[in-house]
C-alpha positions, 0 to 999 in steps of 0.5 A: 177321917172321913168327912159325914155331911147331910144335906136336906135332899136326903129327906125329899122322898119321905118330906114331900109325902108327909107334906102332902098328907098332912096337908091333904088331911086338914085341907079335905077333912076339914073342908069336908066338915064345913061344908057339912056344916054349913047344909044345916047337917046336925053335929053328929052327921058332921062328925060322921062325916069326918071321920069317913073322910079320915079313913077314906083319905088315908087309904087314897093316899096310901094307895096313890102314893104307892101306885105312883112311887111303884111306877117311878121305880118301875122307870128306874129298873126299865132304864138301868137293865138297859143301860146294863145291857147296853154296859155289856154289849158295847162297852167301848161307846159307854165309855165315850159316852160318859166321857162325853158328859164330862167335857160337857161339864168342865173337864179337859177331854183328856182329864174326861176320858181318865176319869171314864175309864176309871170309873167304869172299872170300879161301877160302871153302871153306878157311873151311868146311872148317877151321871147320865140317867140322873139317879142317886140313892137319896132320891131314889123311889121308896114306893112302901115309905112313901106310902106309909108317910102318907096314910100316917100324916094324912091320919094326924092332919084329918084328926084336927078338924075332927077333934076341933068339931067334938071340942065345939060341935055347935060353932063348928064352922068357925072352930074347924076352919080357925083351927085347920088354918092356924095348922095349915099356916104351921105346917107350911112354915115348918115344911118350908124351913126343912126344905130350907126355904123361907118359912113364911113363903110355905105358910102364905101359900098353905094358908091361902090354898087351904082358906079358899078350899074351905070357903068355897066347900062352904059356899056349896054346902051352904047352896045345896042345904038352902036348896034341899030345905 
């Protein structure tokens, strides 16, 4: 019977987009509203603001993570047409090559050059492209996933604060900022332990990220409403 086993890399190229989005959403949206909040703006402007940020953000996010998961898959193909190409034209110093990598690893020279030869008769361009260039189908660029991750969890993240200014527009510094952290702290623990760290390392570090780009956002929105005034 063959022998199906996962590993947690499998989720690294729709994990770290969805991380960073939902992370991204609370952190910009809501220090965004209480930073408008804290100028003296009416609840209405805040909630505007908001929900601009919302679509903004998502549309940023969406589009950086294509453009930057587009670039890595562009590398990608760059390096494998040339190592096909290099595969066709000189074959015979391929295969020393990876026969190289092998004793590098471990293997006995004779065992190395066995193990070579026989892969480059069943893939050779697999057997280049996983030993050599360090590729695998697991963590391979997924421009259209990595995307669509992004915008949807930057989308649920950035309603929070949002939904938390409408439940309580007259405190809503309090509210949002008590509300974006007990998520943020969440979320960190979760992404944590799915990536299979400690979870409380992913919560300290969101939490404290998140805390001081909502202090600070409220420090200068507070400065130029007194300025303004």
């Amino acid at each position: 019977m063959r022998h199906a086993e996962r590993h947690r890399t499998e989720r690294i190229g729709w994990l770290r987009a969805a991380v960073l989005g939902a992370n991204d959403g609370i952190v910009s949206t809501a220090s965004l509203v209480v930073g408008v909040a804290a100028s003296g703006s009416t609840a209405g402007d805040v909630l505007v603001a908001g929900i601009a940020g919302l679509v903004a953000g998502a549309l940023s996010m969406a589009a950086g993570e294509y453009v930057s998961v587009s670039s890595q898959a562009d590398t990608e193909r760059a390096d494998l047409a040339r190592e096909r190409s290099e595969l066709r034209q000189q074959p015979a110093a391929e295969e020393d090559e990876l026969a190289a990598i092998y004793v590098q690893r471990g293997l006995e020279t004779a065992l190395a050059r066995t193990v070579a030869q026989q892969l480059m008769v069943h893939d050779a361009l697999g057997a280049h492209a996983r030993d050599e260039l360090g590729f695998s189908e697991m963590a391979s660029a997924r421009p259209l996933q990595a995307a669509l991750a992004s915008a949807a969890t930057f989308s649920v993240g950035a309603a929070l604060p949002i939904l938390a200014v409408v439940a309580a527009p007259s405190s809503a510094i309090l509210v949002v900022s008590g509300v974006s952290l007990v998520c943020l702290v969440a979320l960190g623990g979760l992404a944590a332990r799915a990536g299979g760290a400690p979870a409380w390392v992913g919560a300290a570090r969101v939490g404290f990220w998140g805390a001081l780009a909502m202090a600070i956002t409220a420090g200068v929105g507070a400065l130029f409403g007194t300025t303004v005034s």
